[in-house]
C-alpha positions as CSV (number, residue, x, y, z in Angstrom):
1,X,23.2,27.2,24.8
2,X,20.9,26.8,27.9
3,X,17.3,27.7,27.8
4,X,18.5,30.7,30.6
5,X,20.7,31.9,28.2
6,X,18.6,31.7,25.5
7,X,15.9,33.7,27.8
8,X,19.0,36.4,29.0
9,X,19.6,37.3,24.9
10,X,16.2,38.2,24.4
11,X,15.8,40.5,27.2
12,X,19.4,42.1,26.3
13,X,17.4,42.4,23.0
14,X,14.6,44.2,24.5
15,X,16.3,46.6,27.0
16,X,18.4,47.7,23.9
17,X,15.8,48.7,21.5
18,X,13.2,49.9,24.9
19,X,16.5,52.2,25.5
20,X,16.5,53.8,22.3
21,X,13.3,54.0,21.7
22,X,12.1,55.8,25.0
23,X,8.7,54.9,25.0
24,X,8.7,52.0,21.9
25,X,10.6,50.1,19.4
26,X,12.7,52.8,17.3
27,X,15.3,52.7,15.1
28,X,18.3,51.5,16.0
29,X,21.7,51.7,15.3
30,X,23.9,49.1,13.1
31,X,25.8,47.9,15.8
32,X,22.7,47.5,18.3
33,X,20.1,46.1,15.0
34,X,23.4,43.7,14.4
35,X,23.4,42.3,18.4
36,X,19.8,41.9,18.3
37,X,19.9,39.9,14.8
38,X,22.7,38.3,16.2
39,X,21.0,36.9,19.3
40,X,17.5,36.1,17.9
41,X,19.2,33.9,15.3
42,X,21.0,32.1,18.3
43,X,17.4,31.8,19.8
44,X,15.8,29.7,16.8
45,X,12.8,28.7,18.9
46,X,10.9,31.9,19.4
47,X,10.8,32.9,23.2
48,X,7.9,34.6,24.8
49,X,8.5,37.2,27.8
50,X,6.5,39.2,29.6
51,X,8.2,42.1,28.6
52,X,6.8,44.1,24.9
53,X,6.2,47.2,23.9
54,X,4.2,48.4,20.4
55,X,5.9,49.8,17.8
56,X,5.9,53.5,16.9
57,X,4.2,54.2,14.5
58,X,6.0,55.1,11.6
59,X,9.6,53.1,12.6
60,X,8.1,49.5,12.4
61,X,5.2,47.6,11.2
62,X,2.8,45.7,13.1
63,X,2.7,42.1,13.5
64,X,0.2,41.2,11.6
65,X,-2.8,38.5,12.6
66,X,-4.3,36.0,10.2
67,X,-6.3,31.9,10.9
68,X,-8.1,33.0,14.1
69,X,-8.9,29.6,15.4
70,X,-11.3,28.3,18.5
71,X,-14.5,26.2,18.9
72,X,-17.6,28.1,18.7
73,X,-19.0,26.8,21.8
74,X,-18.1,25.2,24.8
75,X,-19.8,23.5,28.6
76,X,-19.7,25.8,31.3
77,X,-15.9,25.9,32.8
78,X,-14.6,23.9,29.7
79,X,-11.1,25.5,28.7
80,X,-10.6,26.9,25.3
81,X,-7.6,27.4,23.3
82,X,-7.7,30.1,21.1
83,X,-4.8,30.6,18.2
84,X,-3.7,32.4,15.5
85,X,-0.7,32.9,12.8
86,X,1.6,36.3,14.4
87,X,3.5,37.7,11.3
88,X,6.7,39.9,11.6
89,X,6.4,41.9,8.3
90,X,9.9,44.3,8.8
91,X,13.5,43.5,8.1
92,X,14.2,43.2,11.3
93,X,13.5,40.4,14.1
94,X,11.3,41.8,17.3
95,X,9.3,41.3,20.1
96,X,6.1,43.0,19.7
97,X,2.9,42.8,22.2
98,X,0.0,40.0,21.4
99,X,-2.9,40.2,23.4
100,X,-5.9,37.8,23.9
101,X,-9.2,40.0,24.3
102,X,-12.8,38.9,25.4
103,X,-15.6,41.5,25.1
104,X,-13.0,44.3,24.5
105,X,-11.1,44.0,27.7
106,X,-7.1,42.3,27.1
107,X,-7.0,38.8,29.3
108,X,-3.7,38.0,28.5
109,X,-0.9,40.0,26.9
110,X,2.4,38.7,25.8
111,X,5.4,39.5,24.2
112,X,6.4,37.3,21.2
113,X,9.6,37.2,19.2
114,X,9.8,36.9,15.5
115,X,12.6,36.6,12.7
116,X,12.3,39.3,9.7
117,X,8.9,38.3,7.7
118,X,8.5,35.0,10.0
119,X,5.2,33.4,10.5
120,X,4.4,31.7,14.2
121,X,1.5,30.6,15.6
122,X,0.2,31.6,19.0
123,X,-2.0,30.2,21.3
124,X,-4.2,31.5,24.5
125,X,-5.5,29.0,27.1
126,X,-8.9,30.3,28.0
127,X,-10.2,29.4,31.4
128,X,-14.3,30.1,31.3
129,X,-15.0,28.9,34.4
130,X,-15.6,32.1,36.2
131,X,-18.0,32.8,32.7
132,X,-21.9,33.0,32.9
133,X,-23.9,31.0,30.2
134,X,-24.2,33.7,27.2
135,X,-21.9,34.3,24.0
136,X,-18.7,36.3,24.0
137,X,-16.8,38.0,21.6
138,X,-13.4,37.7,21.5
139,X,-10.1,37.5,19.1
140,X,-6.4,37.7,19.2
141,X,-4.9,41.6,18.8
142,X,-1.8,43.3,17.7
143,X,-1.1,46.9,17.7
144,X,-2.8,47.3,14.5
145,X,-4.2,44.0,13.7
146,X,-6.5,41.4,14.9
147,X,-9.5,38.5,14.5
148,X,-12.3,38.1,15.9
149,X,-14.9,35.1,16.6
150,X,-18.3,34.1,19.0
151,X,-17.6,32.1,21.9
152,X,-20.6,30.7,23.5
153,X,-20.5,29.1,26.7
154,X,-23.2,27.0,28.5
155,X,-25.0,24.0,27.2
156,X,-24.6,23.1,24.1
157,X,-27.3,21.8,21.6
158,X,-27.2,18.4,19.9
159,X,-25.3,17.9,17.1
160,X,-27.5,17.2,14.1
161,X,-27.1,14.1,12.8
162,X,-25.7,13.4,9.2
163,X,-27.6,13.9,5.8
164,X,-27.7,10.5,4.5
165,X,-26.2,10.3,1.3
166,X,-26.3,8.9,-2.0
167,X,-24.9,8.3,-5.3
168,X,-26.6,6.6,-8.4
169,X,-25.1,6.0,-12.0
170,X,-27.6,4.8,-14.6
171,X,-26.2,4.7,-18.0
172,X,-27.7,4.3,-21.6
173,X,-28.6,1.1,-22.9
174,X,-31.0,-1.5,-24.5
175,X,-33.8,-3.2,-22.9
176,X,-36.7,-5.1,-23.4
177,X,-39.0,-2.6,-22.2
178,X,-40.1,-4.7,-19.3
179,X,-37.2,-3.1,-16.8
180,X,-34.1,-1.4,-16.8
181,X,-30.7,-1.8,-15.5
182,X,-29.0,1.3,-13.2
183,X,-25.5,0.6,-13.0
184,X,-24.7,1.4,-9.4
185,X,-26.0,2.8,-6.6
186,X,-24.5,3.5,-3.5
187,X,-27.5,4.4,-0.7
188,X,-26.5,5.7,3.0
189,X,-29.3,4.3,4.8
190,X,-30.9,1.7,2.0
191,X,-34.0,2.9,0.4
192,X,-35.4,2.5,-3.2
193,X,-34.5,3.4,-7.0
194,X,-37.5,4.8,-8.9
195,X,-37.6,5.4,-12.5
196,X,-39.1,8.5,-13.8
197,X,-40.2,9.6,-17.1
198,X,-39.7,12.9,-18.8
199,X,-42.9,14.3,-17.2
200,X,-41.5,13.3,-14.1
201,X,-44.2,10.3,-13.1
202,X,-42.6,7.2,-11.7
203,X,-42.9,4.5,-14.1
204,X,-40.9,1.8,-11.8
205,X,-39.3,0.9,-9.0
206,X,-36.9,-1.4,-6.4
207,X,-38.1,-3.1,-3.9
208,X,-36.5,-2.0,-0.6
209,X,-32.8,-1.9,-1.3
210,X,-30.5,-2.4,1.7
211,X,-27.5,0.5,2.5
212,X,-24.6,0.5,0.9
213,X,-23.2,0.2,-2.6
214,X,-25.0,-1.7,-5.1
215,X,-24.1,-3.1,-8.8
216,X,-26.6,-3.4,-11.7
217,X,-29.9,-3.4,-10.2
218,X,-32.6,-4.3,-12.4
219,X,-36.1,-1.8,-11.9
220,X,-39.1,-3.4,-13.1
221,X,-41.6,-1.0,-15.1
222,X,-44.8,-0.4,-14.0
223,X,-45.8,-1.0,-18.1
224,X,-43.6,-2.2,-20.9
225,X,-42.3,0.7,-22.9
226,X,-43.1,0.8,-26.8
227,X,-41.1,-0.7,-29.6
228,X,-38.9,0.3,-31.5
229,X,-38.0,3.8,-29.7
230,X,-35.9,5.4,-27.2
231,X,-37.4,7.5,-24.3
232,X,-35.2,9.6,-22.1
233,X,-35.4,8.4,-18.3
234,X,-34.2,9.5,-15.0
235,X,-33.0,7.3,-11.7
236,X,-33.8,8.8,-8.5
237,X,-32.7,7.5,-5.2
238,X,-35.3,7.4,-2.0
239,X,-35.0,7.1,1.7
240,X,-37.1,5.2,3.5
241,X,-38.5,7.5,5.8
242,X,-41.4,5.6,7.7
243,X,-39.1,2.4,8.5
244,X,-41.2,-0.5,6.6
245,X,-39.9,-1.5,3.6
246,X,-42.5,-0.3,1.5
247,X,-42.1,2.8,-0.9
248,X,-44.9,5.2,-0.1
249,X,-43.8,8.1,-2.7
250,X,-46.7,8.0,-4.3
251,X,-49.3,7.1,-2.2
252,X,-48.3,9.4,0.8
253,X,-48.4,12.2,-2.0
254,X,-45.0,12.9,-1.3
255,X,-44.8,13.2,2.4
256,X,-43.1,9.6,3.2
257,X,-39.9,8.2,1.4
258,X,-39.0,11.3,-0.4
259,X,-35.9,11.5,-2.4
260,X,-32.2,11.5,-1.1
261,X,-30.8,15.3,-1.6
262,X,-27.8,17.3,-1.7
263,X,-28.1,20.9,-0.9
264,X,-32.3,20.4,-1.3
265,X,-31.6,19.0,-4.7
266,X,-32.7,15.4,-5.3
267,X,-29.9,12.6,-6.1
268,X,-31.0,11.2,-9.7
269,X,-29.0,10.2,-13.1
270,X,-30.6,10.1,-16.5
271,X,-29.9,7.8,-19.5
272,X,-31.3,7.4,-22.4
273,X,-33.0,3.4,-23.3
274,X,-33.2,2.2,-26.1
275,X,-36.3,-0.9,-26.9
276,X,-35.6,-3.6,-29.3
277,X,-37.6,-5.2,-31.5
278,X,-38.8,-8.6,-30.7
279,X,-37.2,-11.2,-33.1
280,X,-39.8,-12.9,-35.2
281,X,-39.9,-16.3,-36.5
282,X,-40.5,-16.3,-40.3
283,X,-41.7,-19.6,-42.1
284,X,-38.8,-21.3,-44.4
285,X,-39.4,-20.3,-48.1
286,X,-38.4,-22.6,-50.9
287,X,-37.7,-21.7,-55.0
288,X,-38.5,-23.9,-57.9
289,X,-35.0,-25.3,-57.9
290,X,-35.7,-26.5,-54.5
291,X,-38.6,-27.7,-54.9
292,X,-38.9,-31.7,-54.4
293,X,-41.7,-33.8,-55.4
294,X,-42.2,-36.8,-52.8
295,X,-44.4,-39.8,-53.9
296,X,-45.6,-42.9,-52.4
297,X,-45.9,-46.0,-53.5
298,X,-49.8,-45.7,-54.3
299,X,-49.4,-42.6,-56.2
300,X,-46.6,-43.8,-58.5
301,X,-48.0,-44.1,-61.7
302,X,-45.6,-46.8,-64.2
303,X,-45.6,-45.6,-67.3
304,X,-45.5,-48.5,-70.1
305,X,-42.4,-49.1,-71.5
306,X,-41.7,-48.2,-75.2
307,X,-42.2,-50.8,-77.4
308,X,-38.9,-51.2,-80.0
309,X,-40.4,-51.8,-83.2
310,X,-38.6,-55.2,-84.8
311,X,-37.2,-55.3,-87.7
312,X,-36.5,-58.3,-89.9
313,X,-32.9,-59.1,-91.0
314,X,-34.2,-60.3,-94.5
315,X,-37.8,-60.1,-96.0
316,X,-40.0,-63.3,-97.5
């Protein structure tokens, strides 16, 4: 079927149901509700005219309007498209009246054809060239529906640039209480690792760490942890704010290389380490059974041999 008569059905469509209803859509009868059902399923793609009316009310429902989308500024004379989802909520495929409104006042109005509870999406080309610098209200309107958003038009401010990110996993484990090991660390625009107690002091930290991830980084402490205990400490990842490769956390008070955050909160992992005992080297112990007695020649004393008493066969 050609586009023209494609076009022709719909507005057969619409001078039917106009007819009947006077001054809106009304009800219709079976044979005219079957024609129009008959032609806008022949239509598939939905076909906008300038023809539409509203609905009375009462007889049909209004298209409904949901996902209002458009940019929320724009340059001076920069086009906009504005959109939004048009819902037919009857039984009964129409063409019902979708306008485009800016401050109030209709820009564009347009009929648009739907199947019976068929979703579309609809979209207004905005020309704001003839548009001082300022913010508008606008939004996308059906008889009894519509969205609204702020269009501001003029020059637009720099966008901010991203929050740097990062990510840190420091997991339980044993160490010699000279350093510790975080696991990986992943670090948007490089910085440090410091290690903080449970009072919250740094006890340690990286030297400058370059950006990107990062596997099993050993922190030196600032003092060997005790024996024989386990203390419960956090990883905490920090930007290098002033550029030199030098954490100044502490002695900037806070002020340089503070902490990577996300929502204001800082970016830290906690584990709990665990310090060994040093082995010892004990001295060998012997038993009596062990025991050896070594002797030189010097010290050997010969004992003198046992004289065997002789004994004559017969007597004188």
């Amino acid at each position: 079927m050609s586009t023209r008569t494609r076009i022709a059905g719909v507005l057969v469509v619409v001078a039917l149901v106009a007819a009947a209803s006077g001054t809106g859509l009304a009800a219709v009868d079976t044979q005219q509700a079957q024609v129009q059902e008959q032609t806008q399923t022949q239509t598939q793609t939905q076909t906008q005219t300038q023809y539409c009316t509203y609905p009375s009310n009462g007889t049909y429902e209004s298209f409904g309007v949901s996902n209002l989308s458009a940019p929320s500024g724009v340059e001076a004379s920069e086009p906009v498209t504005v959109s939004a989802d048009i819902t037919n909520p009857n039984d009964v495929p129409m063409i019902q009246c979708v306008e485009f409104r800016l401050e109030g006042d209709v820009v564009e109005r347009t009929g648009w054809a739907l199947n019976p509870n068929e979703t579309e999406t609809i979209e207004f080309d905005v020309n704001t060239t003839d548009l001082e610098d300022g913010t508008y209200i606008h939004g996308i309107e059906t008889r009894d529906f519509g969205e609204l958003a702020t269009l501001t038009v003029g020059e637009q401010p720099e966008p901010e640039p991203d929050e740097p990110t990062a990510t840190l996993q420091f997991d339980d484990q044993e160490s010699d209480g000279s350093n510790v090991t975080v696991t990986s660390a992943n670090l948007s625009d490089g910085g440090y690792i410091a290690i903080l107690d449970e009072n919250g002091s740094v006890v340690g930290a990286t030297d400058y760490l370059d950006s990107g991830p990062q596997e099993n980084v050993t922190v030196p402490l600032l003092e060997p942890l005790s024996e024989n205990e386990s203390v419960n400490l956090t990883a905490q990842a920090h930007l290098d704010t002033n550029d030199n490769q030098t954490l100044d956390f502490l002695t900037s008070n806070g002020t340089e290389d503070g902490p990577y955050t996300v929502n204001g909160t800082p970016v830290t992992d906690d584990a709990v380490v665990t310090i060994g005992e040093e082995p010892t080297t004990e001295e060998p112990t012997t038993t009596d059974d062990d025991a050896e007695t070594t002797t030189t020649d010097d010290d050997t004393e010969t004992a003198p041999p046992t004289e065997t008493p002789i004994h004559n066969e017969t007597e004188s």
